[in-house]
NUKOLGU-390988 format. One record per residue (C-alpha): residue number from 1; residue in three letters; chain; x, y, z. Coordinates in steps of 0.001 Angstrom, whole numbers, plus 500000, padded with zeros to 6 digits. Layout:
BEGIN
ZAZA,NUM,Ala,A,X,Y,Z
...
//
This chain:
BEGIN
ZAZA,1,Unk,A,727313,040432,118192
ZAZA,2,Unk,A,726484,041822,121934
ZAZA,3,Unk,A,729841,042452,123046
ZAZA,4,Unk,A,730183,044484,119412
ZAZA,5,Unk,A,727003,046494,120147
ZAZA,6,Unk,A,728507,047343,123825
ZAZA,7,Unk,A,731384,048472,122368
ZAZA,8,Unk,A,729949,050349,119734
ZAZA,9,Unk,A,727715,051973,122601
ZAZA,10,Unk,A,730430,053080,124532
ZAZA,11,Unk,A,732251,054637,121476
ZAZA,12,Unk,A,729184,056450,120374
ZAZA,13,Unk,A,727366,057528,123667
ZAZA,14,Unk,A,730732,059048,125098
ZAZA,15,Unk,A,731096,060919,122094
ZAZA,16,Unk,A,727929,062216,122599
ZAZA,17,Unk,A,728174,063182,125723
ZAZA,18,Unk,A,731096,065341,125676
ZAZA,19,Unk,A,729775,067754,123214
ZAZA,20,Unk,A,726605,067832,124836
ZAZA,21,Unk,A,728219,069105,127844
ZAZA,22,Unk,A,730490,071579,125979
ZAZA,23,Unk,A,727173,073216,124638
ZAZA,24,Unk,A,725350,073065,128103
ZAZA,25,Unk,A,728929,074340,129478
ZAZA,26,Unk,A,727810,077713,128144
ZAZA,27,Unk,A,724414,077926,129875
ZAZA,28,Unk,A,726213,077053,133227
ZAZA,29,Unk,A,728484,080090,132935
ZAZA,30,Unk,A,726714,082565,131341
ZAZA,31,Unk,A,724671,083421,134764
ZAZA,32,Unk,A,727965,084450,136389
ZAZA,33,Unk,A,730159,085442,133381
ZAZA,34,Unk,A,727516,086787,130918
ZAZA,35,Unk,A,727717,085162,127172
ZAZA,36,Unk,A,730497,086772,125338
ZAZA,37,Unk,A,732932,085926,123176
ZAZA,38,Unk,A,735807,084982,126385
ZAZA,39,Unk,A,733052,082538,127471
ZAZA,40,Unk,A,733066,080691,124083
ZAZA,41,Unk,A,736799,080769,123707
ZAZA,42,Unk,A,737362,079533,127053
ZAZA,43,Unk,A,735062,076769,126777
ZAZA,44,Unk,A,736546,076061,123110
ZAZA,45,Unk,A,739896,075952,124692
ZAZA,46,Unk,A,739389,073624,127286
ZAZA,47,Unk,A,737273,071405,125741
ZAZA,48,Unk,A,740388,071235,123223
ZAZA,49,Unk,A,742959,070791,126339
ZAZA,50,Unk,A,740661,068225,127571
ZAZA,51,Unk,A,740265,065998,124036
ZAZA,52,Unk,A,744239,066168,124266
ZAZA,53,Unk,A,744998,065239,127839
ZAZA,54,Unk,A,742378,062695,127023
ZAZA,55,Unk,A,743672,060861,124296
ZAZA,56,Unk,A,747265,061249,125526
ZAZA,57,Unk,A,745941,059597,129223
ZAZA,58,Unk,A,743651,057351,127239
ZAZA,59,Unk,A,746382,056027,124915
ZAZA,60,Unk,A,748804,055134,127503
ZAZA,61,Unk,A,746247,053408,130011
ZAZA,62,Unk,A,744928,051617,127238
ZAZA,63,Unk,A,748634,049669,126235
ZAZA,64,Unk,A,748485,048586,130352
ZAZA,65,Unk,A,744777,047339,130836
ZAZA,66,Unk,A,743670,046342,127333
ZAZA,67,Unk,A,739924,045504,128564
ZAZA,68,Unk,A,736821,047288,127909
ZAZA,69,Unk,A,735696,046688,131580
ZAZA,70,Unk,A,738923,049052,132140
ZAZA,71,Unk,A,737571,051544,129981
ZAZA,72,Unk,A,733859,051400,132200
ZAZA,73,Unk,A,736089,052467,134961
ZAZA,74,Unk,A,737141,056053,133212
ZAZA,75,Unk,A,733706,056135,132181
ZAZA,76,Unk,A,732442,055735,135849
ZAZA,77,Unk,A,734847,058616,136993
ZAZA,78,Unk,A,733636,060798,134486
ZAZA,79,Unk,A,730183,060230,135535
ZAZA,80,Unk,A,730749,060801,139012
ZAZA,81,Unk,A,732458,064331,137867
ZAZA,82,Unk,A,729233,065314,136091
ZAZA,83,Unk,A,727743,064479,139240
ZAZA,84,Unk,A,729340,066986,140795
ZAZA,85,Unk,A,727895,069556,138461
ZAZA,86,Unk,A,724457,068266,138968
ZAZA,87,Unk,A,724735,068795,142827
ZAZA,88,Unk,A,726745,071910,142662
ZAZA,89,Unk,A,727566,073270,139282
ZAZA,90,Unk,A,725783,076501,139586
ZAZA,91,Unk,A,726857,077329,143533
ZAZA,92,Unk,A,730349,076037,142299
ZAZA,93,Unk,A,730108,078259,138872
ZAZA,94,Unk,A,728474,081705,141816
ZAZA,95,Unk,A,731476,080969,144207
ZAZA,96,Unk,A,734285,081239,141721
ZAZA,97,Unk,A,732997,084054,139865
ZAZA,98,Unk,A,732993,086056,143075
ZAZA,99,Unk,A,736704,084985,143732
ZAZA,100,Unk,A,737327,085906,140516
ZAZA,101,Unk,A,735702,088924,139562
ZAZA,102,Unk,A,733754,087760,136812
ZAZA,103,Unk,A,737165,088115,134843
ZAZA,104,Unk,A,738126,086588,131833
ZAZA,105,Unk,A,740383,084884,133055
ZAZA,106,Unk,A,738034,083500,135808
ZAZA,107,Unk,A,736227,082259,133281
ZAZA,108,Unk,A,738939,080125,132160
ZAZA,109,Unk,A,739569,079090,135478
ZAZA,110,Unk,A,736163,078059,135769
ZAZA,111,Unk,A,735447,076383,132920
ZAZA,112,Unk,A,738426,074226,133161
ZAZA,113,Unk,A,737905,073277,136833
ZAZA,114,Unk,A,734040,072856,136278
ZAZA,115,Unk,A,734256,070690,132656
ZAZA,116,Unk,A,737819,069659,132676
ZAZA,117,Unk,A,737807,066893,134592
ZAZA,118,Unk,A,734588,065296,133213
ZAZA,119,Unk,A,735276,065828,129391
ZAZA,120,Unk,A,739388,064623,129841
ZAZA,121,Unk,A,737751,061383,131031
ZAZA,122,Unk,A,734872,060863,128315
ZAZA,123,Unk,A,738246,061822,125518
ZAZA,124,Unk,A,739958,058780,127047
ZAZA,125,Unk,A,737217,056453,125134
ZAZA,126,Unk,A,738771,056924,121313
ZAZA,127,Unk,A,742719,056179,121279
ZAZA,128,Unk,A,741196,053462,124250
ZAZA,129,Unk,A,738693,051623,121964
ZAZA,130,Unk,A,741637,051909,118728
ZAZA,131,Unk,A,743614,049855,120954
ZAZA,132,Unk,A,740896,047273,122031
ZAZA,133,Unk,A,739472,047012,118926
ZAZA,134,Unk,A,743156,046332,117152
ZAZA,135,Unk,A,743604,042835,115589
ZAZA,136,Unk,A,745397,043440,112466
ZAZA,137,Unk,A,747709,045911,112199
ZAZA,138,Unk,A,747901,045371,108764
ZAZA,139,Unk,A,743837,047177,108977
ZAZA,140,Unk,A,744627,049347,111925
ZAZA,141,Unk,A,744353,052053,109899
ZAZA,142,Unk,A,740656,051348,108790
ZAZA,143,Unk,A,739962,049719,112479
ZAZA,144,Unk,A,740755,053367,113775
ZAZA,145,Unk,A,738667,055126,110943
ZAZA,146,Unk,A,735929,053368,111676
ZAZA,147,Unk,A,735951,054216,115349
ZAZA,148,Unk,A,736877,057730,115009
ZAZA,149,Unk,A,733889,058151,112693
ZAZA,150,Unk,A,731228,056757,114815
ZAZA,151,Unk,A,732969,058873,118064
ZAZA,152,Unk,A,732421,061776,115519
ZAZA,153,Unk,A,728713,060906,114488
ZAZA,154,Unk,A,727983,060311,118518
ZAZA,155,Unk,A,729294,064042,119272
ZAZA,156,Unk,A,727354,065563,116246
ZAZA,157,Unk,A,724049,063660,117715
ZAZA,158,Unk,A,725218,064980,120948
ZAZA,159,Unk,A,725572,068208,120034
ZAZA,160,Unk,A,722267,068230,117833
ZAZA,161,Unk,A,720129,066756,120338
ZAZA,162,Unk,A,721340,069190,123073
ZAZA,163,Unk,A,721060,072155,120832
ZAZA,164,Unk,A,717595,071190,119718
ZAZA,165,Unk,A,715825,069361,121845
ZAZA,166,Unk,A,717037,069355,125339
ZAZA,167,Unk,A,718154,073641,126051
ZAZA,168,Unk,A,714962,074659,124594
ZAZA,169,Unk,A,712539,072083,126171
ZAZA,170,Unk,A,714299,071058,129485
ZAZA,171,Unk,A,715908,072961,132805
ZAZA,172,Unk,A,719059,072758,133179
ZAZA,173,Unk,A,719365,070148,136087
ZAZA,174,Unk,A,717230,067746,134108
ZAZA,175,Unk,A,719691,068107,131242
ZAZA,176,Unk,A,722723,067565,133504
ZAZA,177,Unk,A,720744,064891,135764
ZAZA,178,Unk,A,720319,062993,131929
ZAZA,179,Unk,A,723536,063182,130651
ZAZA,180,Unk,A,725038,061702,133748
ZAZA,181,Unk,A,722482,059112,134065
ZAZA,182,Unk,A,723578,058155,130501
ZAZA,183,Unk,A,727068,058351,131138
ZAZA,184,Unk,A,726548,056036,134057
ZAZA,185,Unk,A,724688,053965,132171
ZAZA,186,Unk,A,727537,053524,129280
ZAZA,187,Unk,A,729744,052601,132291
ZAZA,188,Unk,A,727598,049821,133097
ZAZA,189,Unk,A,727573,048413,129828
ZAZA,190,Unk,A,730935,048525,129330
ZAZA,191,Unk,A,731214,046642,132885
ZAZA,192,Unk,A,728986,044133,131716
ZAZA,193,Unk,A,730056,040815,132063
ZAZA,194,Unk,A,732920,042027,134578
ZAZA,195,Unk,A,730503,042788,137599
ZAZA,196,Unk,A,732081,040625,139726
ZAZA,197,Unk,A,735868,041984,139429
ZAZA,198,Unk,A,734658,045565,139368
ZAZA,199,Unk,A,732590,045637,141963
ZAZA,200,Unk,A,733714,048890,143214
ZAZA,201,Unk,A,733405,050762,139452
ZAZA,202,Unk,A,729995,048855,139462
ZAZA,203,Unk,A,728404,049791,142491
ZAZA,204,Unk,A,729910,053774,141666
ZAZA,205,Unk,A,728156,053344,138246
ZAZA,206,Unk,A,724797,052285,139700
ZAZA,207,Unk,A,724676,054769,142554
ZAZA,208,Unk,A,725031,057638,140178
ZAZA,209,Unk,A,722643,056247,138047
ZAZA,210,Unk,A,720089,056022,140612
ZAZA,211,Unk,A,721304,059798,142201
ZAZA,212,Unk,A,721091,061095,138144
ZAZA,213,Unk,A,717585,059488,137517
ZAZA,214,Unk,A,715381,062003,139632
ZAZA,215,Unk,A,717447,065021,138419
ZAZA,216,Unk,A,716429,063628,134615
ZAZA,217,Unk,A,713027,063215,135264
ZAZA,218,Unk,A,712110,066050,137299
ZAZA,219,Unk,A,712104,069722,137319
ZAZA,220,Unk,A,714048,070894,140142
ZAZA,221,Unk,A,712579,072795,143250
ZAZA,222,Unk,A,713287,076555,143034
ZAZA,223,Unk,A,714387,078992,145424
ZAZA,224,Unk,A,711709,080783,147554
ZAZA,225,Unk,A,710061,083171,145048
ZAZA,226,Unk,A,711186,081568,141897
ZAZA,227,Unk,A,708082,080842,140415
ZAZA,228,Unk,A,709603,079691,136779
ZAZA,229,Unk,A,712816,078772,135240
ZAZA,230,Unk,A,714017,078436,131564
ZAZA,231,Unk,A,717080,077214,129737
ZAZA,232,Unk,A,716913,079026,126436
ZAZA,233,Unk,A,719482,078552,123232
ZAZA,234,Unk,A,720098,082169,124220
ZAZA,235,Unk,A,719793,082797,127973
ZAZA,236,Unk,A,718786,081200,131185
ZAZA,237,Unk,A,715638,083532,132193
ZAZA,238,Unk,A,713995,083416,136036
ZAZA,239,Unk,A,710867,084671,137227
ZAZA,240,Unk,A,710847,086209,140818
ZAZA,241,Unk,A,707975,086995,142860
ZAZA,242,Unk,A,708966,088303,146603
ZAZA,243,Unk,A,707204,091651,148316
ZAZA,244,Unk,A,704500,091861,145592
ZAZA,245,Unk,A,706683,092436,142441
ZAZA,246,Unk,A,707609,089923,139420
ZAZA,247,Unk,A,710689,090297,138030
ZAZA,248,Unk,A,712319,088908,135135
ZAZA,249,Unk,A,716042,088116,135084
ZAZA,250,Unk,A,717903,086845,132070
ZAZA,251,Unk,A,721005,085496,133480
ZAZA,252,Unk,A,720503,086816,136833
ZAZA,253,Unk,A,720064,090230,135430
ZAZA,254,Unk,A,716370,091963,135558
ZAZA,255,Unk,A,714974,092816,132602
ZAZA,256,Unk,A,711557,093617,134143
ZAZA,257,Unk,A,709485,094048,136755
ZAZA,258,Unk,A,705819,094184,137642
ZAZA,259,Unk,A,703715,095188,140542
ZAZA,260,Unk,A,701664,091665,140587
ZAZA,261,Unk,A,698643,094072,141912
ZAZA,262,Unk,A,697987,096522,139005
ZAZA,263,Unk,A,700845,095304,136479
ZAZA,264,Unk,A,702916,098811,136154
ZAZA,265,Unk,A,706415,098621,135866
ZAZA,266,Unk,A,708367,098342,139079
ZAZA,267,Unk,A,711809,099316,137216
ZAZA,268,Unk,A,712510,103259,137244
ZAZA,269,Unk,A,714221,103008,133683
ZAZA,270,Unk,A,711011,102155,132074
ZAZA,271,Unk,A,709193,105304,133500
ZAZA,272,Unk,A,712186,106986,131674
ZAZA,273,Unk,A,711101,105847,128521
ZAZA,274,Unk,A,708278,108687,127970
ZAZA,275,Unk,A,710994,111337,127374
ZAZA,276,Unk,A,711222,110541,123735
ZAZA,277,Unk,A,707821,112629,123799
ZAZA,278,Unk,A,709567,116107,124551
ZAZA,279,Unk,A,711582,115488,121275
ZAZA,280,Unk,A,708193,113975,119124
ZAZA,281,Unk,A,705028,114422,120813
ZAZA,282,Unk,A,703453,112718,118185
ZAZA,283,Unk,A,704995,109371,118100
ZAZA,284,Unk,A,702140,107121,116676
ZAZA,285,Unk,A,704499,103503,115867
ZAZA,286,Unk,A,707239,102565,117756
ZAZA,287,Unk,A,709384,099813,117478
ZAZA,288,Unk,A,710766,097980,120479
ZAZA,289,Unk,A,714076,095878,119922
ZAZA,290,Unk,A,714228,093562,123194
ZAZA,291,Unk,A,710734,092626,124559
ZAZA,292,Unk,A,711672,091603,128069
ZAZA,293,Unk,A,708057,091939,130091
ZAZA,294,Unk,A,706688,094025,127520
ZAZA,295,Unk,A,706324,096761,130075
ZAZA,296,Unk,A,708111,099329,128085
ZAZA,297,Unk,A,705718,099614,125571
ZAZA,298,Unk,A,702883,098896,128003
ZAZA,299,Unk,A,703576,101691,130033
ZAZA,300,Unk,A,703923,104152,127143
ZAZA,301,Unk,A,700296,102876,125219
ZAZA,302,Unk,A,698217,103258,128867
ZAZA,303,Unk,A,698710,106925,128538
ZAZA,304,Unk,A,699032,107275,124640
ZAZA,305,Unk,A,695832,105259,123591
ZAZA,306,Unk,A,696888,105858,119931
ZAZA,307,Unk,A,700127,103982,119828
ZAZA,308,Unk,A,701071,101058,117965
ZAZA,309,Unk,A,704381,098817,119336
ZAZA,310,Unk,A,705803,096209,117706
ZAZA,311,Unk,A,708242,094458,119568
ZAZA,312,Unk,A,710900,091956,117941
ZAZA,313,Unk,A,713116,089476,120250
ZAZA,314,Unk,A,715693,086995,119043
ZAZA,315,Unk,A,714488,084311,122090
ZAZA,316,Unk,A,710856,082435,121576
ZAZA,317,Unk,A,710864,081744,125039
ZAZA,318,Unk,A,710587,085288,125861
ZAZA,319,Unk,A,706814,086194,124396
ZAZA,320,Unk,A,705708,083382,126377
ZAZA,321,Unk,A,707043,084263,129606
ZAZA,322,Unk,A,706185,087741,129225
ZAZA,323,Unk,A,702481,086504,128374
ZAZA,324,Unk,A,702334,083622,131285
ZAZA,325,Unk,A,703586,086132,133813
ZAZA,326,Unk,A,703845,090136,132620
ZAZA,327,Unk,A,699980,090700,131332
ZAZA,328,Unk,A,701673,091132,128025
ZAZA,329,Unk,A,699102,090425,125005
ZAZA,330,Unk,A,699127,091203,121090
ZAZA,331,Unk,A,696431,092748,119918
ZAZA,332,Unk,A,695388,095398,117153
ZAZA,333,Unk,A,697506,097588,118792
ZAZA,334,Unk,A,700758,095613,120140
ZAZA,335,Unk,A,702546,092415,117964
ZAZA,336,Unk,A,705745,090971,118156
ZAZA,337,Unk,A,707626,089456,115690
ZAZA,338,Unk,A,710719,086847,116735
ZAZA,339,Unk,A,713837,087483,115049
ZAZA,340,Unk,A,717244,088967,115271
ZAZA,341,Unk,A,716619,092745,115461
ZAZA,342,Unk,A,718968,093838,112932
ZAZA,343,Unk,A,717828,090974,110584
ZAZA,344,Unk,A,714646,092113,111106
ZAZA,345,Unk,A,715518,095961,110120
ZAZA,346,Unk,A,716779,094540,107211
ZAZA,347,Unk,A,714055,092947,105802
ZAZA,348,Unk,A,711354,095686,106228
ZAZA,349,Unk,A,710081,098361,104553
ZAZA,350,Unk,A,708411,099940,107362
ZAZA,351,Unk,A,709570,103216,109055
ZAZA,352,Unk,A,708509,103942,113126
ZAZA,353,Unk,A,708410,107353,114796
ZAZA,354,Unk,A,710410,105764,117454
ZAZA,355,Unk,A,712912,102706,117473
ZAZA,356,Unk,A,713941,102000,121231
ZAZA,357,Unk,A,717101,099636,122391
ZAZA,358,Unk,A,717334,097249,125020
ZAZA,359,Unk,A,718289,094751,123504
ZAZA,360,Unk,A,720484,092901,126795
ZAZA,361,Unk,A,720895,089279,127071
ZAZA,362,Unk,A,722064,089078,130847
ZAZA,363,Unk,A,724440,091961,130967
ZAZA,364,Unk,A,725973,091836,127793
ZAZA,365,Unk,A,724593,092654,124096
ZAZA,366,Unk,A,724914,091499,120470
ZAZA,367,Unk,A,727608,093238,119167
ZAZA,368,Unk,A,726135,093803,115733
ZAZA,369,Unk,A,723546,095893,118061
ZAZA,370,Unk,A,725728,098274,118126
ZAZA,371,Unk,A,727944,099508,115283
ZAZA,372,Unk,A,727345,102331,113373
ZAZA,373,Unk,A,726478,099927,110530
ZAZA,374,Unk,A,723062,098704,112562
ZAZA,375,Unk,A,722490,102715,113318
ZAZA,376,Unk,A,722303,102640,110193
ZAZA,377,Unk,A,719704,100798,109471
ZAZA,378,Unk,A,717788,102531,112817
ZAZA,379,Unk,A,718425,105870,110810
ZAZA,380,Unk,A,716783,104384,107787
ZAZA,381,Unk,A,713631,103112,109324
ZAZA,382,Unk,A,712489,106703,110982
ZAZA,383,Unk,A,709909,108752,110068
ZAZA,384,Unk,A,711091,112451,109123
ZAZA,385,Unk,A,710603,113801,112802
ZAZA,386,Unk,A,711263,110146,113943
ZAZA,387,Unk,A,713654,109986,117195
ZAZA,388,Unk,A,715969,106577,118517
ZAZA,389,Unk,A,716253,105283,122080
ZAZA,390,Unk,A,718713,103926,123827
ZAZA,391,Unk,A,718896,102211,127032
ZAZA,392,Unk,A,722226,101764,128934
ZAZA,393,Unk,A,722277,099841,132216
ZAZA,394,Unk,A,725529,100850,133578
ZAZA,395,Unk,A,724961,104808,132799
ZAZA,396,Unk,A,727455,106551,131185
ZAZA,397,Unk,A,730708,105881,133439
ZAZA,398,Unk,A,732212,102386,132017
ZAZA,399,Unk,A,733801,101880,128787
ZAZA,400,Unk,A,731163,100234,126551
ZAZA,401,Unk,A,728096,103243,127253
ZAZA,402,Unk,A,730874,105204,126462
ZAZA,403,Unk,A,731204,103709,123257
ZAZA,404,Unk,A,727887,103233,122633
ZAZA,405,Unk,A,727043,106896,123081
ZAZA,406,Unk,A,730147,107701,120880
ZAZA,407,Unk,A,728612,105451,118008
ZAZA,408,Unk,A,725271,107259,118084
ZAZA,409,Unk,A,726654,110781,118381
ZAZA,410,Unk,A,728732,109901,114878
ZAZA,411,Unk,A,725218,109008,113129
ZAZA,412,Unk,A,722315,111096,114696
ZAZA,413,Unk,A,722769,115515,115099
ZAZA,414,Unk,A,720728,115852,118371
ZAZA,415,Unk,A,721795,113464,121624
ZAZA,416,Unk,A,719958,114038,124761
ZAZA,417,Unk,A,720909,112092,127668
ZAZA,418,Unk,A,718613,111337,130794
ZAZA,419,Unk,A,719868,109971,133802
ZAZA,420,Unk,A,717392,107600,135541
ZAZA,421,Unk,A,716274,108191,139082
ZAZA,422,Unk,A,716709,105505,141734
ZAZA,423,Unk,A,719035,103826,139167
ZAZA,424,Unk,A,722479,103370,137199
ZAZA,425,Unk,A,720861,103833,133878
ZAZA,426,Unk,A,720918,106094,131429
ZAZA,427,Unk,A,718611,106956,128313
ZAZA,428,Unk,A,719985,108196,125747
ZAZA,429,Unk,A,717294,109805,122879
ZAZA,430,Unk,A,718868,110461,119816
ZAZA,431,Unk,A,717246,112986,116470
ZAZA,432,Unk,A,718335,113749,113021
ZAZA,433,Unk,A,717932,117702,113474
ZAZA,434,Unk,A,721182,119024,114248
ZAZA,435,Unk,A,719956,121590,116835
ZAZA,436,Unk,A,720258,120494,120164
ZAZA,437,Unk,A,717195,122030,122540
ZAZA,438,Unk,A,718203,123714,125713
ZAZA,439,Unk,A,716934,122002,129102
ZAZA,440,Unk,A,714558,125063,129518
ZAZA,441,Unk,A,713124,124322,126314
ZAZA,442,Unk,A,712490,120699,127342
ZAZA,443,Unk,A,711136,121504,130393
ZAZA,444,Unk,A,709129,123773,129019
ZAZA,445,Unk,A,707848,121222,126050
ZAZA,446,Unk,A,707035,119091,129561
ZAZA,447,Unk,A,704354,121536,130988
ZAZA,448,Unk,A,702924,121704,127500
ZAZA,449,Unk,A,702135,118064,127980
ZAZA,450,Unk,A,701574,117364,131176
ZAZA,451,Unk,A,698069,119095,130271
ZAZA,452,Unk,A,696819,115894,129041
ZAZA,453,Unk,A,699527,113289,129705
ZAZA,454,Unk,A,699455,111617,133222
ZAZA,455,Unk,A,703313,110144,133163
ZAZA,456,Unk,A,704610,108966,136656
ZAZA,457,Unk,A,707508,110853,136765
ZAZA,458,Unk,A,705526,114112,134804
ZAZA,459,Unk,A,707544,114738,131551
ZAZA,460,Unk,A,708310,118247,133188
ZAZA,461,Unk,A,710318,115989,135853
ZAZA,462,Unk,A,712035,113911,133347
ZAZA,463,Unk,A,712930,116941,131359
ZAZA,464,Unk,A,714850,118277,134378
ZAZA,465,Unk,A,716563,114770,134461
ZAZA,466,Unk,A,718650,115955,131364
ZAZA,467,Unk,A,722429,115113,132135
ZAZA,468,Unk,A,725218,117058,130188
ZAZA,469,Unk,A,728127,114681,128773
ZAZA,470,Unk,A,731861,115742,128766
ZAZA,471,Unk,A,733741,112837,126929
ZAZA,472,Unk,A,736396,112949,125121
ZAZA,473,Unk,A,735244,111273,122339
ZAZA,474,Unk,A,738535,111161,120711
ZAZA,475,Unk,A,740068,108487,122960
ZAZA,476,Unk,A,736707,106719,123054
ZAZA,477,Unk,A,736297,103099,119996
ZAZA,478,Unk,A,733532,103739,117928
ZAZA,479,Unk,A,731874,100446,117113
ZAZA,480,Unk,A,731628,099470,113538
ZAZA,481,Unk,A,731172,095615,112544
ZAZA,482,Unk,A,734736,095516,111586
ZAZA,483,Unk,A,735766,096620,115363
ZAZA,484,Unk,A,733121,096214,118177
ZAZA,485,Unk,A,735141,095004,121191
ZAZA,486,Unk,A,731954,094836,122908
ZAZA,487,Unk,A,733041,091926,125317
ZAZA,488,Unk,A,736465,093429,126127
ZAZA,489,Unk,A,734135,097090,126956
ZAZA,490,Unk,A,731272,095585,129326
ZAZA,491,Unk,A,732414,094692,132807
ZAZA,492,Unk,A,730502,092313,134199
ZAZA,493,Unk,A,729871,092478,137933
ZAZA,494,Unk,A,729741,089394,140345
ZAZA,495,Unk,A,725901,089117,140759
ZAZA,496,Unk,A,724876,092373,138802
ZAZA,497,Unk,A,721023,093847,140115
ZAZA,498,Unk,A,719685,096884,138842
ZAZA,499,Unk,A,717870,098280,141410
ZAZA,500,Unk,A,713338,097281,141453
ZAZA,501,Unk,A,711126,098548,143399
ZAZA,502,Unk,A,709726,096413,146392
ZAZA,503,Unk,A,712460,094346,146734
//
């Protein structure tokens, strides 16, 4: 019965631990090569190469060394190539990223060389324990359904746990310090009873498992100034403190920033955000898609005592950073709701003076964020005077602001575009009125309000910030749900910063 439970073990838990890693592949990556859709297919693909190297290897190993202590031996290797990524899978993951670009096909490259080796080895366990457990070909049929299904039931609890339980509740070197303890742990048990003649396998297996064990337990040590980590279903965020500002990063890309002293923003395209008033000074309810710190809406309600924001996030982890480290609180005035933000548009009946868009995970964004089909719903959800915000990081000069600001010209009359100071972004305010104002008008609107609003820059200042746009909008994709080539448009730079100030 104990050598069947062993066996049974090392079917299941290898299973297991291959699909965990292909969904923890994406959290390693996504830090260097953002979260899109080339990410997913080329983790997809070589998980797919690897299952079929694997069982081709597996298959052909297994007809020479029928013995399960044989098998251990694979599964040893394949823990000592996880340990690899526990030392060095994010410096590894950094240093090809810069060599290549950040590219799509870097990430290929990367995935394969980073999660090749490791799941080829684990894929090696099925056509391996057909041919052990083979007595009668006359049932090798059944023998091999049997196995196949519980290999199959040990990657859906893999992939169920990881999805679950371990991205949302534990960093990302415990997760990868567990699943190579475990994997060194199956190796032992299939070396059981074989200690002796595998000495070498052994000794491999119980090193790792003593090098995995701390990694499991314990939270790793951060950098200097990383005060906080978090692997999230949706994003790996960071929280910086150096030179007296906090900084949030979602995949190593900020998405705010606080002076720790007095708690105003510290990034310049948040002190942008007040030029929605030279369009509606009255803006009493706004709607924030893409909480972040918070500081957006902070920043607007210290001067505008009057203003309700409700922000909506697809991440839970997100409200709780931005309370444990960005001042951000609800309140009468401020609430936040967590769900997709189109979803969320869709299932309300309310309508906002002012719907604003930042809605990046890392550098890239939901696609259905973006089509004329979602503007849709923005449109639908404004008061009469009501005006839409958008912010985009990389200003107007690569392909996918371009696109963007395409999409929102085809739905709203007025576009105003205001190019951030001290940074690459631009906001872009959108209307329903069909008259554009002139930049004299604007500035004008500016003085007006300057009388009793204290903005840092004034709204006079940000007024003069109006940028004119020559595209030819002809040659540029407008998004629609159909067609939003979102991941093709963004280009994601090697180690991306927006610029925040004191650091």
């Amino acid at each position: 019965m104990l050598p069947r439970l062993r066996f049974y073990w090392v079917v299941a838990t290898s299973g297991g631990v291959l699909m965990a890693l292909e969904i923890l592949s994406s959290r390693v990556l996504a830090p260097y090569y953002g979260n899109s859709v080339y990410v997913w297919g080329s983790i997809i693909s070589v998980f797919l190469a690897a299952l079929s190297l694997g069982y081709l290897l597996g298959g052909r190993l297994a007809d020479r060394q029928p013995a399960i202590a044989s098998l251990g031996r694979m599964v040893a290797l394949a823990a000592a190539c996880q340990a690899v990524l526990l030392l060095g899978g994010s410096p590894l993951a950094a240093a090809l990223a810069a060599f290549t670009g950040g590219s799509p096909a870097g990430t290929l490259l990367a995935a394969g060389l980073l999660f090749g080796p490791a799941s080829t080895l684990l894929a090696t366990v099925s056509p391996w324990a057909v041919r052990l457990a083979a007595r009668d070909l006359g049932h090798l049929g059944g023998t091999a359904g049997r196995l196949f299904a519980l290999s199959t039931l040990g990657s859906l609890a893999g992939t169920l746990t990881c999805t679950f339980v371990l991205i949302p509740f534990l960093e990302l070197r415990q997760i990868l310090g567990l699943l190579t303890a475990l994997t060194a742990l199956t190796a032992c048990v299939a070396l059981a009873g074989s200690f002796r003649a595998e000495a070498p396998a052994v000794t491999l297996s119980f090193l790792l498992l003593i090098l995995a064990l701390p990694g499991a337990a314990f939270a790793p040590r951060g950098a200097p100034g990383l005060i906080y980590e978090r692997v999230t279903p949706y994003q790996t965020l960071q929280v910086w403190e150096r030179l007296g500002v906090r900084v949030l990063e979602s995949d190593r890309v900020p998405q705010a920033a606080v002076r720790v002293a007095d708690g105003e923003s510290a990034l310049p395209y948040n002190r942008t955000a007040p030029a929605v008033l030279l369009l509606d000074p009255e803006i009493r309810r706004a709607l924030v898609i893409g909480l972040g710190g918070g500081t957006v809406g902070r920043y607007l309600q210290a001067r505008l005592p009057d203003l309700q924001v409700r922000y909506v996030d697809v991440d839970p982890a997100v409200p709780e950073v931005a309370r444990r480290f960005f001042r951000f609180q609800t309140g009468p005035r401020t609430s936040v709701t967590v769900a997709d933000g189109r979803r969320f548009l869709q299932g309300s009946r309310e309508t906002w003076d002012l719907i604003y868009g930042d809605a990046y995970i890392g550098q890239s964004v939901p696609f259905h964020l973006t089509t004329v089909e979602f503007l849709d719903e923005i449109e639908h959800h404004l008061a009469p005077r009501g005006v839409f915000a958008l912010n985009l990081a990389a200003g107007l000069r690569d392909p996918f602001s371009q696109a963007m600001y395409r999409t929102v010209s085809d739905r709203f009359g007025a576009i105003y575009v205001f190019q951030v100071r001290g940074a690459l972004n631009v906001l872009v305010v959108a209307a329903r009125e069909p008259d554009v104002l002139s930049t004299a008008e604007l500035i004008r609107r500016g003085r007006q309000l300057d009388r009793t609003l204290r903005f840092d820059p004034s709204l006079a200042t940000l007024a003069s910030w109006r940028s004119p746009v020559a595209l030819e909008t002809s040659k540029i994709p407008l998004l629609r749900d159909e067609f939003a080539p979102v991941d093709r448009l963004i280009r994601l730079g090697v180690g991306a910063r927006l610029p925040v100030a004191g650091r």
